[in-house]
N, C-alpha and C positions, 0 to 999 in steps of 0.2 A: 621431236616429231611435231610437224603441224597439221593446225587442225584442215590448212585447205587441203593439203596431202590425204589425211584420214577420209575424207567426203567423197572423194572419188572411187573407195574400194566399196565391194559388193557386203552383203550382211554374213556369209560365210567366211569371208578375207578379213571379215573386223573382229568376228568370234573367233577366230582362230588367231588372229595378231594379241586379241584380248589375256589367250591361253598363254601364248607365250611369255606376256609379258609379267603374270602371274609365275609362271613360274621363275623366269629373271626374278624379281621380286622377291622370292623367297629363297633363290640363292644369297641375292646380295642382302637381306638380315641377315640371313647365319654368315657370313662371313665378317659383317659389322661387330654381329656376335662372338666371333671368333676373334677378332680384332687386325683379320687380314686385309680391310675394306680400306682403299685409299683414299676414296671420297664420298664422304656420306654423303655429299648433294644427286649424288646416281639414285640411293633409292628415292627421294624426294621426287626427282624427275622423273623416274619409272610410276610411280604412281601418280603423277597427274597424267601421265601420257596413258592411263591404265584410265583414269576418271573420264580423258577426252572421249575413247573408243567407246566405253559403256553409254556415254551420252550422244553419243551417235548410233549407239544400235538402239538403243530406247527411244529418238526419232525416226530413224529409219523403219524402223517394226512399227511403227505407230499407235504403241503400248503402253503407258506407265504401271506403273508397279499394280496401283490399287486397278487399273483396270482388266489388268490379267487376273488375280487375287479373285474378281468381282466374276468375270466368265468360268471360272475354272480352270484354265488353262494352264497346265502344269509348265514349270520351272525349266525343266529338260527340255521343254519345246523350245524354248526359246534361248537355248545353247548359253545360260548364265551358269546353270548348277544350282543345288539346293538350297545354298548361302544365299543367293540372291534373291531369292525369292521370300526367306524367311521359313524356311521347312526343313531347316539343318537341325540334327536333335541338340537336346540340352540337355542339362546338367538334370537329376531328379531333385526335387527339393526335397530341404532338408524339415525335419520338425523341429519347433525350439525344444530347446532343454528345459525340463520341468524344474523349478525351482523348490529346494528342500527347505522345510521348515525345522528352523532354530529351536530346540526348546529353551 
């Protein structure tokens, strides 16, 4: 896909080309992973065509990260999803393990 193609659509038609091609994407790993995938170069070019879009909605909205981050403006607004924003939960941390003494 090219990028002069991508710059013509509207910011709804590039979040939603965005969606699809997430989830393409994670079709073709599990089929990598499955070992049905006939060319790995598919997922390589599904995600840079995935890197183009995101960098044309993040011009188009005329936002970057730290500047939404800095207004408040939630993630959801801006049709990324929680990952993108950095508000996806995590893992809890763990404590170390206390170390026993030797007599």
């Amino acid at each position: 896909m090219k990028a002069a193609e991508l710059k013509d659509l509207t910011v709804e038609e590039l979040i939603r080309k965005a969606g699809e091609l997430r989830e393409n994407l994670f079709n073709l790993k599990i089929r990598r992973r499955a070992g049905t995938l006939e060319s790995v170069s598919d997922v390589t070019k599904n995600r840079r065509d995935l890197a183009r879009i995101l960098t044309l909605l993040t011009l188009k909205q005329g936002t970057s990260k730290a500047q939404r981050k800095a207004s408040g403006l939630k993630p959801e607004a801006s049709g990324l999803g929680p990952r993108a924003s950095g508000n996806a939960p995590t893992a809890p941390a763990v404590a170390p393990a206390e170390k026993k003494e030797q007599p």
